[in-house]
Structure formats: structure tokens, C-alpha cells
FIZALUM-732463 format. One record per residue (C-alpha): residue number from 1; x, y, z. Coordinates in pm, whole numbers. Layout:
N
<site><seq>NUM</seq><east>X</east><north>Y</north><up>Z</up></site>
...
//
This chain:
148
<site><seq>1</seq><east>-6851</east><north>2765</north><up>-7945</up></site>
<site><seq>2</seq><east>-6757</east><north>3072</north><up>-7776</up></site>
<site><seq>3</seq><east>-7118</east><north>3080</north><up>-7579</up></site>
<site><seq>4</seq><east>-7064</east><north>2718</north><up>-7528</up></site>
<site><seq>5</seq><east>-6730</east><north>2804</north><up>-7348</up></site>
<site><seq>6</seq><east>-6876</east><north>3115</north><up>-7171</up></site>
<site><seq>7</seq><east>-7170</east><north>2948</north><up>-6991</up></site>
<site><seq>8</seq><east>-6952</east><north>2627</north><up>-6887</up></site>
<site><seq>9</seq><east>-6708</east><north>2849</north><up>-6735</up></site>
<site><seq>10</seq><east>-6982</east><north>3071</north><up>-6570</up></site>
<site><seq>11</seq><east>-7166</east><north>2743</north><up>-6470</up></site>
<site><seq>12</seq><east>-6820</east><north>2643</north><up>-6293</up></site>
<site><seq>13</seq><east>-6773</east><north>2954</north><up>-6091</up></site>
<site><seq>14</seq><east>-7110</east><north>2940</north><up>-5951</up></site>
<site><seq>15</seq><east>-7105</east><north>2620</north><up>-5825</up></site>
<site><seq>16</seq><east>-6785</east><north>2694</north><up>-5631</up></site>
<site><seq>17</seq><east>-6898</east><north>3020</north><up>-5494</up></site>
<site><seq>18</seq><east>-7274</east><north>2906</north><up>-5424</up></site>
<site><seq>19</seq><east>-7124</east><north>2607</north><up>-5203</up></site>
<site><seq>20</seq><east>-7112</east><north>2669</north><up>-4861</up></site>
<site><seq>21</seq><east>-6814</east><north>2570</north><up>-4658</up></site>
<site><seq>22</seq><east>-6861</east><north>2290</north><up>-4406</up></site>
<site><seq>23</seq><east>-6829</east><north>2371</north><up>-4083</up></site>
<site><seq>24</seq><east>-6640</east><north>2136</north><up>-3832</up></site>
<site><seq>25</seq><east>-6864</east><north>2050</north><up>-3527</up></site>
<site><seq>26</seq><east>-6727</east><north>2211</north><up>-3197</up></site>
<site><seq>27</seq><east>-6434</east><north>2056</north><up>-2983</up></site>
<site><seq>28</seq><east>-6456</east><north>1932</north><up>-2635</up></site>
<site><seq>29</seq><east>-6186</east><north>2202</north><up>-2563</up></site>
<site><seq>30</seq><east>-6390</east><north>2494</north><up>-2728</up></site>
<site><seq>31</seq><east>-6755</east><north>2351</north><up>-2564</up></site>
<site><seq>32</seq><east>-6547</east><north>2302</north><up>-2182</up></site>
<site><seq>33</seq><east>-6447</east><north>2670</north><up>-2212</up></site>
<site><seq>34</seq><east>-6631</east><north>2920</north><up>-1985</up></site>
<site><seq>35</seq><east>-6840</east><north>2936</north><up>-1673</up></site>
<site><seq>36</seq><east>-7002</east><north>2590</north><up>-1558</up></site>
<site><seq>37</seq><east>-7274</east><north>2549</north><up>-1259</up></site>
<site><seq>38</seq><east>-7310</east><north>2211</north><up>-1043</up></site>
<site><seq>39</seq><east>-7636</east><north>2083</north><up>-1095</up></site>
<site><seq>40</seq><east>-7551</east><north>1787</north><up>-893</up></site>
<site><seq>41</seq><east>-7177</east><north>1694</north><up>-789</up></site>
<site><seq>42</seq><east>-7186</east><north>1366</north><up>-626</up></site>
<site><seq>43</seq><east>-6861</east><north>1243</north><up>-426</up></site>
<site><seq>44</seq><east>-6885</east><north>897</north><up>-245</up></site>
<site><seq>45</seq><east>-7257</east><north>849</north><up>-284</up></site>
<site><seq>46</seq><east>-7271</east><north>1234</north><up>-140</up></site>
<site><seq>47</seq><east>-7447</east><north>1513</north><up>-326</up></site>
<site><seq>48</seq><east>-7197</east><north>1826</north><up>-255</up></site>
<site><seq>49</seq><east>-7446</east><north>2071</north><up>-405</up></site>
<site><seq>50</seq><east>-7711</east><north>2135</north><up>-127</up></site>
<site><seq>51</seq><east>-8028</east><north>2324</north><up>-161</up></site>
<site><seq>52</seq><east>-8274</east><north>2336</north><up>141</up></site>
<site><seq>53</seq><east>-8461</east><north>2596</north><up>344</up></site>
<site><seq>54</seq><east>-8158</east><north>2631</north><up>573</up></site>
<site><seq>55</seq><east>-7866</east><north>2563</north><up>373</up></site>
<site><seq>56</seq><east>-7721</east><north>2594</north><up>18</up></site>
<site><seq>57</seq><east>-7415</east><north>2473</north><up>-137</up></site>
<site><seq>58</seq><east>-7289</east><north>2589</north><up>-518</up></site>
<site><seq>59</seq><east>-7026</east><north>2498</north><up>-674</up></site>
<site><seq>60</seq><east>-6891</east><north>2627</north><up>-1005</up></site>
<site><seq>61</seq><east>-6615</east><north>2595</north><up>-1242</up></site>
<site><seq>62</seq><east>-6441</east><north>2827</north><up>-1504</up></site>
<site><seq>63</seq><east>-6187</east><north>2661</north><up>-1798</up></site>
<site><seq>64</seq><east>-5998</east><north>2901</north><up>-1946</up></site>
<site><seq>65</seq><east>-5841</east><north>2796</north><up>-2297</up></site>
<site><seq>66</seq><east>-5519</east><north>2861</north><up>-2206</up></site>
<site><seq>67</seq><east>-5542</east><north>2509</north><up>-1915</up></site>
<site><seq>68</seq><east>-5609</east><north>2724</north><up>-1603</up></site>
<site><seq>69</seq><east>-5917</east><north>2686</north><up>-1427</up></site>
<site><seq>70</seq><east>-6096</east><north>2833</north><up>-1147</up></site>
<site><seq>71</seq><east>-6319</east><north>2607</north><up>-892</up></site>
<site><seq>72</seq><east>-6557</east><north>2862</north><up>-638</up></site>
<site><seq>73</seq><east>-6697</east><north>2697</north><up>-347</up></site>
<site><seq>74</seq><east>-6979</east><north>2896</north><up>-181</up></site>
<site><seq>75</seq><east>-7191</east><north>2833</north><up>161</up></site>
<site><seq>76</seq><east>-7531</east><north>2980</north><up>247</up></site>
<site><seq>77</seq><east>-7673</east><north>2861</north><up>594</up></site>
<site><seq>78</seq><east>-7895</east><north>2996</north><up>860</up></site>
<site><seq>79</seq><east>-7771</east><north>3007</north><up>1188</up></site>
<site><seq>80</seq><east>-7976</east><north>3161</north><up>1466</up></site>
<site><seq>81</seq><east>-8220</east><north>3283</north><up>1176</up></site>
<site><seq>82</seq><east>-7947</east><north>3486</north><up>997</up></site>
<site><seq>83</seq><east>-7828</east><north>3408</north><up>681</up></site>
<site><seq>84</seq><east>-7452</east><north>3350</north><up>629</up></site>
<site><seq>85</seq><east>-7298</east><north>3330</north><up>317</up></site>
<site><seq>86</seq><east>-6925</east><north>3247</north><up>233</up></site>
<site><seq>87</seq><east>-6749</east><north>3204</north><up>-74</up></site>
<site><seq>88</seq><east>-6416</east><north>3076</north><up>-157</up></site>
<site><seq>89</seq><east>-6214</east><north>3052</north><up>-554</up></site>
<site><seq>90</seq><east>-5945</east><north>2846</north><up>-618</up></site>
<site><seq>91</seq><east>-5696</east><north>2864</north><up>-900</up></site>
<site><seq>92</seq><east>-5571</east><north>2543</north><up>-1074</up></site>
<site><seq>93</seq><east>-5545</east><north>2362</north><up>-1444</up></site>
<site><seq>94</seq><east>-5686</east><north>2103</north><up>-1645</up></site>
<site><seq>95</seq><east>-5537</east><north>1881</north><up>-1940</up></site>
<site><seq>96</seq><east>-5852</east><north>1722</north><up>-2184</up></site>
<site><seq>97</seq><east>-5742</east><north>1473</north><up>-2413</up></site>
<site><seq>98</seq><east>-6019</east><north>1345</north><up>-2597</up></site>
<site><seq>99</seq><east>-6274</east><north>1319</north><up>-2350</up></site>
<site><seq>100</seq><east>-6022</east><north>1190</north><up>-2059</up></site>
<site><seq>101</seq><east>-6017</east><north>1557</north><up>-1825</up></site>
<site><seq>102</seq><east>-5766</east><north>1583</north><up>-1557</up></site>
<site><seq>103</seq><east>-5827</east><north>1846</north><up>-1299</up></site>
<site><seq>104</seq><east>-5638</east><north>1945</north><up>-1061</up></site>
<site><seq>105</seq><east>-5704</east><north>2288</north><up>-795</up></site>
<site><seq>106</seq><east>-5456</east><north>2415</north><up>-559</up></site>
<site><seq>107</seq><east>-5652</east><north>2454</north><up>-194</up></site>
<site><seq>108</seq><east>-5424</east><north>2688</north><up>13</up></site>
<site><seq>109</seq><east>-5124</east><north>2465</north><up>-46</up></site>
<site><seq>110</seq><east>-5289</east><north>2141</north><up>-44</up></site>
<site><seq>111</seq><east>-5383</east><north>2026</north><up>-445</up></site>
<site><seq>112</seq><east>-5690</east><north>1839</north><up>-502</up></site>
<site><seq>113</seq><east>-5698</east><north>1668</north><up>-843</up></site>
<site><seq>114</seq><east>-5990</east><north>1426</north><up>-1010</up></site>
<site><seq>115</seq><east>-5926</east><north>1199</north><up>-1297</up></site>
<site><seq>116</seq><east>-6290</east><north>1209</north><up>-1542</up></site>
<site><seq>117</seq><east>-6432</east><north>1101</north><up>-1835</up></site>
<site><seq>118</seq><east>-6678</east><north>1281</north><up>-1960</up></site>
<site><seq>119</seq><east>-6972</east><north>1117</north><up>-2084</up></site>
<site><seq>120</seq><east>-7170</east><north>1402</north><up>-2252</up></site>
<site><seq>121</seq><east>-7067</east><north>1735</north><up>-2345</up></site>
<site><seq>122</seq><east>-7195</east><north>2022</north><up>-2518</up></site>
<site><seq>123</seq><east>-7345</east><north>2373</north><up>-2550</up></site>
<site><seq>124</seq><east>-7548</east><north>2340</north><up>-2176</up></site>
<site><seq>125</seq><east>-7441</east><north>2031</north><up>-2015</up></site>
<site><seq>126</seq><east>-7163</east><north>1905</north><up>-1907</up></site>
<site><seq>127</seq><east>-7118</east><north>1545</north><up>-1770</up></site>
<site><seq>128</seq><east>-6827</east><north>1361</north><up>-1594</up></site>
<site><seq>129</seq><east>-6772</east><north>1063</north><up>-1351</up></site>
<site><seq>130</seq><east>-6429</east><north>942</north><up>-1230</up></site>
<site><seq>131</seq><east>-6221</east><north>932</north><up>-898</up></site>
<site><seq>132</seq><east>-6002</east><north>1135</north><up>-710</up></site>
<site><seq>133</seq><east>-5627</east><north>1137</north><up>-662</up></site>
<site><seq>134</seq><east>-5410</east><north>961</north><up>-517</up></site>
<site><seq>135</seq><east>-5557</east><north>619</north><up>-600</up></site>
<site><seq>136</seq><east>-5486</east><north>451</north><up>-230</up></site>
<site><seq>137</seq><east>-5721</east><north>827</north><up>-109</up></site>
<site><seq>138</seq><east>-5934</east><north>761</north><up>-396</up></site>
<site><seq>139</seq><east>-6292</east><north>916</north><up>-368</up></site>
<site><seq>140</seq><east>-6577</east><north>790</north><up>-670</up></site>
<site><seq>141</seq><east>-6726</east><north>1153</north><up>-860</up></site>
<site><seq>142</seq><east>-7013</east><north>1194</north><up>-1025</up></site>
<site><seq>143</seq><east>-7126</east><north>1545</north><up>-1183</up></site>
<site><seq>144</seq><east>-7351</east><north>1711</north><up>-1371</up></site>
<site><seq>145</seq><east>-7281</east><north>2103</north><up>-1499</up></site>
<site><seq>146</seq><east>-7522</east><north>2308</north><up>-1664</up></site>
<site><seq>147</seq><east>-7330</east><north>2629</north><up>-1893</up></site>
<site><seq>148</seq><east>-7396</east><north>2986</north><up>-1703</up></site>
//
């Protein structure tokens, strides 16, 4: 009876330690964090990311956890057979709710903000379409991220 006893309890144990824990897929708030590339950023019909011979055009985003976000806009173009290159970074925040992302990014004064949905999201890509703000302004957005 006492082996009985032994080996149930024993058989008991190991099935709770032998288990593994199930792990909960990622959020969209831990997969939007870090450093995002435009593969394509499409406003009005317009692609805003630009890669030619004589001119380039990159765009890229960092989301912070914390809500603040950072948006870097940078030109390369050829004038007179020299290269130029310019960069600018703006600060700004985000709120995600679900997969409803609001974005707004504070240009010198002037804030530029884009209501999205995003329609895919995960480790590499990230996917949004949605407008601009204010509605009576409002400017159709299409884009396409890849992780850096």
C-alpha cells in the first residue's frame, strides 16, 4: 500500500513539473516596439519612399513602450552630380488599442497625426492603412514597415 501511495504521488509530481508552461503569443504593443523601415508609405495614391538613381527617400519609425515615438525623415538627391543627403527626427506619441494606432508627431510646432488600422503585424512586418487628421484635411495612408 505504501509503494502504491509512493509511486502515485511520484507519478503526480512529474506530471506537473514535466509540463511546460504555455506561453501567451506576443502583443501588438510588444511586436510595434522598436525600430521600423518604410518599405513603401503611400499617401494620396503617392509613394513617399523614393528610390532611383538620383534620388532616395527613407522613412523610419521608432515606438518606444512607454507611447513616445520617433518619425526620421531623410533625403538623398543629386544635384549638379553631388550627392546631398539630409535628415530630419521628430519626437511624438502613439496610443494602440487593439489594432486601432493613433499617431501623432510634432513637426517644429505644427503636429501631424494619422488615424490606422493595422492589418498585419508581427516579428518583420508591419502593415497599416488609414487617413490623416483633421478629417475636412484628410489625406488616405497606406504603409508597409519591415523591423530593422
Amino acid at each position: 500500500m505504501k509503494k502504491v501511495l509512493f509511486f502515485s504521488l511520484f507519478a503526480c509530481v512529474a506530471l506537473f513539473t514535466s509540463c511546460k508552461k504555455e506561453q501567451n503569443p506576443p502583443t501588438n504593443a510588444e511586436l510595434l516596439a522598436g525600430n521600423w523601415k518604410a518599405k513603401s508609405f503611400v499617401v494620396d495614391g503617392l509613394d513617399e519612399v523614393v528610390a532611383s538613381v538620383e534620388n532616395s527617400t527613407e522613412l523610419r519609425f521608432n515606438f518606444r513602450e512607454n507611447g513616445t515615438c520617433a518619425f526620421t525623415y531623410t533625403l538623398n538627391e543629386s544635384i549638379d552630380g553631388q550627392i546631398q543627403s539630409g535628415s530630419e527626427t521628430y519626437n511624438g506619441s502613439y496610443t494602440l488599442l487593439e489594432n486601432d494606432l493613433q499617431i501623432s508627431i510634432n513637426q517644429g510646432g505644427e503636429v501631424s497625426t494619422m488615424r490606422v488600422t493595422i492589418s498585419r503585424i508581427d516579428e518583420q512586418v508591419l502593415q497599416f492603412y488609414g487617413t490623416t487628421l483633421p478629417a475636412e484635411e484628410a489625406q488616405s495612408v497606406n504603409a508597409v514597415l519591415e523591423r530593422e
